[in-house]
ZAVO-40923 format. One line per 8 residues: number of its first residue (from 1); their letters; for each residue x, y, z of C-alpha. Coordinates in steps of 0.001 Angstrom, whole numbers, plus 500000, padded with zeros to 6 digits. Layout:
<nodes>
NUM) A) X Y Z ~ ...
</nodes>
This chain:
<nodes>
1) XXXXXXXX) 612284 756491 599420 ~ 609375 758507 599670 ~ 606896 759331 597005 ~ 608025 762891 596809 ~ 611486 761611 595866 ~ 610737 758469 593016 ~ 610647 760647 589860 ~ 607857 757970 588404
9) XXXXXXXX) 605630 759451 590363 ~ 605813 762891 589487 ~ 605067 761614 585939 ~ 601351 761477 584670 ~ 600964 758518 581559 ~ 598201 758886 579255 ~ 597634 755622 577761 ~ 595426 755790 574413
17) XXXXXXXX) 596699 751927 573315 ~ 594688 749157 572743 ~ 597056 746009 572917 ~ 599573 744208 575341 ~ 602160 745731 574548 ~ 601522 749659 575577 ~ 599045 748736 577952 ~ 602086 746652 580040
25) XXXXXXXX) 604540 749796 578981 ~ 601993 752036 580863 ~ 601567 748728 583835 ~ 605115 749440 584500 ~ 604866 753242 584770 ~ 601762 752764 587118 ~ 603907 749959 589758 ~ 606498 752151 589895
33) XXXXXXXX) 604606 755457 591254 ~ 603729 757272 588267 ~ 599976 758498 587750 ~ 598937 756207 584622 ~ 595354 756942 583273 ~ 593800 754469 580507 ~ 591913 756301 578016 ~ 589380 754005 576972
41) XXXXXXXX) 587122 754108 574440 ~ 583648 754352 575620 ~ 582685 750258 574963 ~ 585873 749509 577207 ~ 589644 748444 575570 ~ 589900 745599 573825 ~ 592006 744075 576601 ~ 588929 743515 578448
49) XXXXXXXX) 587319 741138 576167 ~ 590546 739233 576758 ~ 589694 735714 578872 ~ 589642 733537 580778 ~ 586663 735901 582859 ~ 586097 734937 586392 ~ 584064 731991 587005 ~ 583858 731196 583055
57) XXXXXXXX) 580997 734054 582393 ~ 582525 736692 579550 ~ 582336 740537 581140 ~ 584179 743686 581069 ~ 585708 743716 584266 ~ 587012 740332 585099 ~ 589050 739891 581992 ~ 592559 738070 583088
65) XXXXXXXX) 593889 740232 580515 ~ 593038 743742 581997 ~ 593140 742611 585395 ~ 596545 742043 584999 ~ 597799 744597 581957 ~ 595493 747610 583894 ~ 596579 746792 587532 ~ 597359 750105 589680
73) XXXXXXXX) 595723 752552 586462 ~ 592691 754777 586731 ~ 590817 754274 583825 ~ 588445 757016 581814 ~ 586419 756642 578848 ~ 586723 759164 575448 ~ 586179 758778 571927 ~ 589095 760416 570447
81) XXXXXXXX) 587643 759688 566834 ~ 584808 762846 567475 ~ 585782 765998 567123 ~ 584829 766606 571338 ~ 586666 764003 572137 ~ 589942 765354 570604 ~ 589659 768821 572651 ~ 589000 767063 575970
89) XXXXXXXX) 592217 765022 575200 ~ 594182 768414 574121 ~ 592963 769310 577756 ~ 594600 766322 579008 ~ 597815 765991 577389 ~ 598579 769846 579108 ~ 599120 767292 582357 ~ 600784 764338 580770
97) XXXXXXXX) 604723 763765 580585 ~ 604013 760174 578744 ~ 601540 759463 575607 ~ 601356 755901 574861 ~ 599696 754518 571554 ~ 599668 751794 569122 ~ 598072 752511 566603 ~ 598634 752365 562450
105) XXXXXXXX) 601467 754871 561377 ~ 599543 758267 560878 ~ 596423 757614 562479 ~ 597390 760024 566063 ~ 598131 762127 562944 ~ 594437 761818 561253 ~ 592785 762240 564526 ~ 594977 765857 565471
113) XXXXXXXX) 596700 764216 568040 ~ 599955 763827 566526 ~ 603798 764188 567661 ~ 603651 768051 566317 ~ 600391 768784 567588 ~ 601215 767163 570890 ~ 604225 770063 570875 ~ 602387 772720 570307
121) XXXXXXXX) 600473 771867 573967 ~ 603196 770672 575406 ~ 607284 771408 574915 ~ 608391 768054 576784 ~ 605405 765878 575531 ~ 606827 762155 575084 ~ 604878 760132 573027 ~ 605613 756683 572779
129) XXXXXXXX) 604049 754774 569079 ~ 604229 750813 569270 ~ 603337 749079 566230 ~ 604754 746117 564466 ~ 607225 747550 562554 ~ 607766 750987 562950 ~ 606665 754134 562039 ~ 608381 754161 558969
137) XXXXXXXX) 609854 751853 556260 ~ 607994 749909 553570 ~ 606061 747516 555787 ~ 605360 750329 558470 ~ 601596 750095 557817 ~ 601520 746307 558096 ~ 599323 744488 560716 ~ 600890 741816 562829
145) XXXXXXXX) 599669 739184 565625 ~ 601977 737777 568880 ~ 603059 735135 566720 ~ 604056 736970 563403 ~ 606179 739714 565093 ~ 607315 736719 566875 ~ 608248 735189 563228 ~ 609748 738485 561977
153) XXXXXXXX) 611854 739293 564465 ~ 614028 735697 563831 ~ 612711 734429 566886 ~ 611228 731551 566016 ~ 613794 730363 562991 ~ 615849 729428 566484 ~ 613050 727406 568011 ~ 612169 723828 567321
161) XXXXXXXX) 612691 720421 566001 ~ 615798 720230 563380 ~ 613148 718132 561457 ~ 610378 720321 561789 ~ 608780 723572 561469 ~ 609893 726455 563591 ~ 607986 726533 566911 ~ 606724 730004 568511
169) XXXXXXXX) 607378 730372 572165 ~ 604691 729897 574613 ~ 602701 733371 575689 ~ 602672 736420 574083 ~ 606227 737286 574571 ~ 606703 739615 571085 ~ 604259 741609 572808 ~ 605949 741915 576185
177) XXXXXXXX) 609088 742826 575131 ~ 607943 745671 572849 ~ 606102 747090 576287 ~ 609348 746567 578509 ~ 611601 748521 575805 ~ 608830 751147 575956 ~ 608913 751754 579407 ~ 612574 751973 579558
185) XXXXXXXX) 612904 754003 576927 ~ 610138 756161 577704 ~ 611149 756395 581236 ~ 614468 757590 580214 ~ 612863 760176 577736 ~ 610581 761191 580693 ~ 614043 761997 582793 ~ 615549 764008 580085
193) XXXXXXXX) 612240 765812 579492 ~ 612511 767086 582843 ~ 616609 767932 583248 ~ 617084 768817 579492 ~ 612978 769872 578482 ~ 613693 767458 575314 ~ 610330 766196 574187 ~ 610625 762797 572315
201) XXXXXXXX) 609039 760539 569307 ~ 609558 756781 570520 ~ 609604 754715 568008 ~ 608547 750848 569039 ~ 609421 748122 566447 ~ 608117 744832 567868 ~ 609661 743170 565686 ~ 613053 745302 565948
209) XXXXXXXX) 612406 744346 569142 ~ 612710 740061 568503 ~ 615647 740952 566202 ~ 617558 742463 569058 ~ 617736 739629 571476 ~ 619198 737510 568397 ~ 622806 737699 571054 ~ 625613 736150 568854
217) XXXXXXXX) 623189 734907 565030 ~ 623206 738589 563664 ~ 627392 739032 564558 ~ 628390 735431 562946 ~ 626234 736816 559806 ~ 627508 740551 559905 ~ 631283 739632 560179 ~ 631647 736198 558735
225) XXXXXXXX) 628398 735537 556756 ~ 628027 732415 558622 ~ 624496 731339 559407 ~ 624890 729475 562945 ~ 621312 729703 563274 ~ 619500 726383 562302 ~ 617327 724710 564825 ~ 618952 722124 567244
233) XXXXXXXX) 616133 720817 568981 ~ 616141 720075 572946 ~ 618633 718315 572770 ~ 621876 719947 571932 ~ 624223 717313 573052 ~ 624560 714927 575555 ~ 625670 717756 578497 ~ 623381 720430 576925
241) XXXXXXXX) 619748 719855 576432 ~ 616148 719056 578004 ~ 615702 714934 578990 ~ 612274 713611 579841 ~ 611953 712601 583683 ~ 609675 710310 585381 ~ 608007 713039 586451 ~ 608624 715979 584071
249) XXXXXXXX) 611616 717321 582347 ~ 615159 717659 583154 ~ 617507 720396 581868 ~ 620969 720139 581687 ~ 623965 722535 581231 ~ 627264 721044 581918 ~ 630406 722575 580981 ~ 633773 720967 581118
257) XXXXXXXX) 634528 721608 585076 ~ 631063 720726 585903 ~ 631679 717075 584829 ~ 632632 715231 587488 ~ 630302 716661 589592 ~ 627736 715782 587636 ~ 628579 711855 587286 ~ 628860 711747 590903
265) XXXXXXXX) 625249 713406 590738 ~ 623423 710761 588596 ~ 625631 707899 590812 ~ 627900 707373 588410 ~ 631036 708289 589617 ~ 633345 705843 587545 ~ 632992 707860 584276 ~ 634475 710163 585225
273) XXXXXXXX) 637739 707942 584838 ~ 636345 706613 581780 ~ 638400 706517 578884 ~ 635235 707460 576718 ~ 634427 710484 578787 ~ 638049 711349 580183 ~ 637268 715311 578743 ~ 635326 717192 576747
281) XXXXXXXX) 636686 716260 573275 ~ 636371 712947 574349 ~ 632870 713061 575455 ~ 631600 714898 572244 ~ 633538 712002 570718 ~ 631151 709288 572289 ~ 628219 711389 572682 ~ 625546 709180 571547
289) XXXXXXXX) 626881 706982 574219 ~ 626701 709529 576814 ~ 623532 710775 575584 ~ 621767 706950 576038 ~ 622947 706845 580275 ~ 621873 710135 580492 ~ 618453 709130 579034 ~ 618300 706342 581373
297) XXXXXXXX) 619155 708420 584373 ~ 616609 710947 583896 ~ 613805 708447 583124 ~ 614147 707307 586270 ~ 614227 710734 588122 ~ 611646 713015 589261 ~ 612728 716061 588005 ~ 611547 718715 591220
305) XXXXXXXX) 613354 716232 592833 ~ 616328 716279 591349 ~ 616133 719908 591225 ~ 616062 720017 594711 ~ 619164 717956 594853 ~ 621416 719684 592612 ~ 623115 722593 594340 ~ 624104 719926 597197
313) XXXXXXXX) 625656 718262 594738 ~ 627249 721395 592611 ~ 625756 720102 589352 ~ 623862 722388 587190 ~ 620672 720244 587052 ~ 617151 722219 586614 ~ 613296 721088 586638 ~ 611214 722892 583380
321) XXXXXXXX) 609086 724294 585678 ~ 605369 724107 584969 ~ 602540 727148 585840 ~ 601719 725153 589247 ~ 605013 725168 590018 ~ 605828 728803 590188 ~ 602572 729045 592046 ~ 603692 726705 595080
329) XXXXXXXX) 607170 728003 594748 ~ 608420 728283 598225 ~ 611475 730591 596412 ~ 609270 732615 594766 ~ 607031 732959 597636 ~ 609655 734330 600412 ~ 610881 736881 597670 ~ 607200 738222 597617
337) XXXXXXXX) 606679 737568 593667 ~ 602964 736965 593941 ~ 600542 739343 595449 ~ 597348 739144 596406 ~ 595158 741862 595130 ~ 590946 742217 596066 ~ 588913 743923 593258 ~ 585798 744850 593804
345) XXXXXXXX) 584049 742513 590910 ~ 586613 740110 590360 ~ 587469 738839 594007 ~ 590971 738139 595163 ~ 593321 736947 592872 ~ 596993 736409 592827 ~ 598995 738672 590875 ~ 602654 737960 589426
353) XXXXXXXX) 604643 741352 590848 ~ 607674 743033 589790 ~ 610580 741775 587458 ~ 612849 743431 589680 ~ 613159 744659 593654 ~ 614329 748087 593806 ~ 615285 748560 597884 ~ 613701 752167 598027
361) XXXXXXXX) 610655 752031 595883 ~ 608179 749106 596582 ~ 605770 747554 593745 ~ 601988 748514 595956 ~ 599598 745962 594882 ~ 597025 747565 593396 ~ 593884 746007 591312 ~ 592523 747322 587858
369) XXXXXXXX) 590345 750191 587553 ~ 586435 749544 586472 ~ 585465 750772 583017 ~ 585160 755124 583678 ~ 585718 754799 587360 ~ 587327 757561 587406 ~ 585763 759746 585144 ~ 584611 762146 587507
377) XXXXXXXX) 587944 762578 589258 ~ 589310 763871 586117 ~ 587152 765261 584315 ~ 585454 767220 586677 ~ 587320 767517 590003 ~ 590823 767407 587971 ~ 590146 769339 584808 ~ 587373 771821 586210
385) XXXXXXXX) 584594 770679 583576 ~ 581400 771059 585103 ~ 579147 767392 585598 ~ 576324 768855 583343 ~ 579230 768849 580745 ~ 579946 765367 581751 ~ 576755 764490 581576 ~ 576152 766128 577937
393) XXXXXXX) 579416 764287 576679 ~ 578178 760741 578216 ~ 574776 761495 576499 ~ 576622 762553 573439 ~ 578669 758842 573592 ~ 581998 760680 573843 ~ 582937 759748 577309
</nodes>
């Protein structure tokens, strides 16, 4: 498909956030064709003070962070808090289809940038507010970190040792997911926009966002008010569950028909005519038995191995895979996943790439803009403001 035909990129993204979670809403937008442009405040986001920084020495442009979050983006700097800064932005929105922001409920508001203002520039303005927990209800104004929306959402009440405390997942996954329901929702608002001219307030809740991928917990509550939700550890049962390997960890999934594949798998072919293990009632009968030979299979295993092994033998038997794993992923590799992308400060460093392959629109590797690099381009050659004006805003610290 040709740019001319992908929709994305007839869209132009203003993205005013601060955080993960707009700035990979907009890092979506920007793989995908459209023309995103970080507003930045004049210091640089926050996302760039985000480590690890290449070769271990803190600076503003080889944050991993906005590296990766403000891949593919052209990036300008504007104090929206002065009074200048808020007309050049008025300017700006005339062009956009997409506002993103996360800040406090009311503040776009306080600064004259907010959803009614935004109409009165533009009938099919989108503006898309991510915040903790939404833009209105009785904690709206709270603050929130990765791990508390992660908390809130009922996440983490799922997570963990029986025996012990909840566990949060690894990475900043509330975060993430609040960006990815952004960009689809925005990007269908941004498709209406243009059939219907509907302009649209998104509404983010990060941690409506948690709650949502809850699958069958909220349902057993809502119709029976049965709580199926208590913590069951890695270990589920003996056929269900994470075992430690040799060399790493083992996970395993069998369901009833899997079963004798399986103990032909681990080289125990016999129980399958076990008396013990002769079907599934029977097995969760004796499953502390099963459980102990399954322990002492799987000690003795390397688990990439055994992964490796597993479709051959129609059992479904995975590795946890570890960060250098994915990396040397032969799998991942062929499918193009990782991409190599040169910036200009940071060097050439290997990007993860799309989520999903769409066969007529490609994901163009593309690295992260430098703090204002593009300043010029839209300010002056875009917007028709004259470089002494530039030059009187940068003096002024607006830009």
């Amino acid at each position: 498909m040709s740019e001319a035909e992908n929709t994305l990129a007839e869209l132009r993204v203003l993205d005013l956030s601060s955080g993960v979670a707009g700035a990979y809403c907009s890092k979506l937008f920007a793989a995908y064709g459209a023309d995103v442009i970080a507003v930045e405040p004049p210091g640089g986001s926050p996302l760039r003070r985000r480590g690890p920084f290449v070769d271990g020495r803190p600076y503003r442009e080889t944050g991993a962070a906005w590296l990766y979050l403000g891949a593919g983006k052209r990036s300008v700097t504007l104090d929206v808090e002065t009074a200048s800064g808020q007309a050049v932005f008025h300017q700006m929105a005339e062009e956009a289809a997409v506002i993103v922001e996360d800040g406090a409920p009311g503040r776009m508001e306080a600064l004259g940038l907010g959803y009614e203002t935004l109409l009165h520039i533009k009938r099919r303005t989108i503006l898309v507010s991510i915040t903790p927990f939404g833009q209105t209800g009785p904690r709206s104004g709270w603050k929130t970190t990765n791990l508390t929306s992660f908390a809130s959402g009922g996440q983490m009440s799922l997570t963990g040792d029986p025996r012990r405390e909840p566990l949060v997942n690894g990475g900043a996954q509330a975060e993430y997911q609040a960006g990815l329901h952004a960009f689809a929702a925005s990007a269908v608002a941004a498709v209406n926009a243009d059939t219907y001219e509907v302009p649209q307030h998104i509404d983010i809740s990060m941690q409506e966002c948690m709650a949502s991928a809850l699958e069958l917990y909220l349902p057993w509550w809502a119709y029976l008010k049965r709580d199926i939700s208590g913590r069951k550890g890695n270990i589920l049962s003996a056929m269900v569950g994470l075992y430690p390997a040799k060399n790493g960890h083992i996970g395993l999934h069998i369901m009833p028909r899997n079963w004798p594949w399986f103990a032909k798998a681990i080289g125990r072919p016999e129980l399958v005519d076990d008396p013990r293990f002769k079907d599934n009632f029977s097995r969760l009968q004796n499953n502390d038995e099963l459980e102990a030979i399954v322990y002492e299979w799987a000690s003795e295993q390397d688990a990439m191995d055994v992964y490796q092994q597993a479709g051959a033998a129609r059992a479904p038997i995975a590795a946890v895979h570890g960060i250098g794993d994915l990396m040397a992923s032969a799998h991942l590799r062929q499918r193009g996943f990782f991409q190599q992308v040169e910036h200009p400060v940071a060097g050439t460093l290997t990007y993860p790439g799309p989520q999903w392959s769409m066969s007529e629109i490609g994901w163009p590797a593309a690295p992260a803009p430098l703090l204002g690099e593009h300043n010029t381009d839209v300010y002056c050659e875009e917007m028709g403001m004259s470089h002494e004006d530039l030059v009187r805003l940068r003096a002024a610290g607006v830009v």
